[in-house]
N, C-alpha and C positions, 0 to 999 in steps of 0.2 A: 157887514157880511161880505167876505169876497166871492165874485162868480167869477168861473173862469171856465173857458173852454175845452182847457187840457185834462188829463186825468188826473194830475197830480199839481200840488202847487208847490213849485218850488221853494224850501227853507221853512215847510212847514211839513207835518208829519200827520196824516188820519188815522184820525182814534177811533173813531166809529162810521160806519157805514146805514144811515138812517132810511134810502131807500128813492126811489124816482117820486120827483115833485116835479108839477106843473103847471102852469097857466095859460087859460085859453078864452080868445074873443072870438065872437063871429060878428063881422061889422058889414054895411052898406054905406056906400059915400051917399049922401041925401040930393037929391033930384038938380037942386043949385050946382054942386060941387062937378054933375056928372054934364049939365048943359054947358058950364063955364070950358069942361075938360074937352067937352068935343069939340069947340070953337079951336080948342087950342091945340089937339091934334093935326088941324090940318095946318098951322105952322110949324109944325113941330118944337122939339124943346120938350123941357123936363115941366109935367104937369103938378105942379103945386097945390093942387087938392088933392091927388092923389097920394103924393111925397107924406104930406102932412095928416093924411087918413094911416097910412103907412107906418109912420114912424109913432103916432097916438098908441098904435093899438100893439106896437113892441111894448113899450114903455107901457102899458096897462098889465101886460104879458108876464113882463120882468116883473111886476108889482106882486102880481097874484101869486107866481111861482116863487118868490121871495117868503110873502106872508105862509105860505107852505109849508117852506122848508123850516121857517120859524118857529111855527105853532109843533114840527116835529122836535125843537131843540135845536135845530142843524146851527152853526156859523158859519158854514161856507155851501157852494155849490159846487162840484168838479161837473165838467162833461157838457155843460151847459150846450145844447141848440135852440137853435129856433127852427119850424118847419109852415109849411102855409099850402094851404086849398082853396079851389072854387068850393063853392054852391049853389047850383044854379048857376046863372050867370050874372048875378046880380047879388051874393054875398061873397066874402074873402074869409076863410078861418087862418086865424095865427096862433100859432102853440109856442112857448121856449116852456123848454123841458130838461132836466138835467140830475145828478145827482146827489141829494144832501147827506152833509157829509159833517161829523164836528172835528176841526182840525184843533192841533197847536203846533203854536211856532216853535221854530228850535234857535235853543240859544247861540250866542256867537261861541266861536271855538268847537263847538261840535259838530260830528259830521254831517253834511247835507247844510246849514246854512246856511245863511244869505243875509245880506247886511243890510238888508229890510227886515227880516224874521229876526237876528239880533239885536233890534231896534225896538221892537216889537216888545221881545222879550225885556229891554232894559226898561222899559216906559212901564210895564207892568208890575216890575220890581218894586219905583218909585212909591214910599210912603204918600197917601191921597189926604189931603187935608176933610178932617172931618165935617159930616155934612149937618147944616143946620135946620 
């Protein structure tokens, strides 16, 4: 599935418009992650419980808003963000949100292109050895 940011993906053409998909966590860093963190505020530097609380809960984010857009049919997502809130002060919510979308590629030689989307296109052509 491609996700992309933009609204359009280049050398590929939207066929249908399936509608906003999204995935959402509300997380808390566990009581270790927040006692190691404070130690390490006052040297400052990039805190690594936090980074890796952070970067979990994209990647859980991307998962959900994936299976989404899936169970709608979509193979791509246009528009993709991500957005993020307190609550309290002691949870973080993270949304990516964006829009499913079922593309196809366009062939080489035609307008709009790209020689990854003609790529795409020739690989599909390819007779697929039968499955056993």
């Amino acid at each position: 599935m491609l996700i992309v940011t933009s609204n359009d993906i280049p050398g590929y053409r939207i066929e249908a418009v399936l509608g906003e998909v999204m995935g959402m966590t509300v997380r808390a860093a566990n009581i270790g992650a927040n006692i190691v963190a404070s130690f390490r505020s006052i040297g400052g530097g990039e805190v690594d419980e936090y980074t890796k609380l952070v970067y979990d809960s994209r990647q859980q984010v991307m998962q959900r808003m994936w299976q989404d857009a899936t169970s709608r049919g979509a193979n791509a997502i246009v528009a993709m963000r991500f957005d993020t809130g307190d609550i309290a002060q002691a949870f973080s919510e993270v949304c990516a949100y964006g829009t499913a979308v079922v593309v196809e590629p366009i062939a080489g030689g035609q307008p709009g292109a790209t020689k990854q989307s003609a790529g795409v296109v020739a690989q599909q052509a390819q007779p697929q050895p039968p499955m056993r």
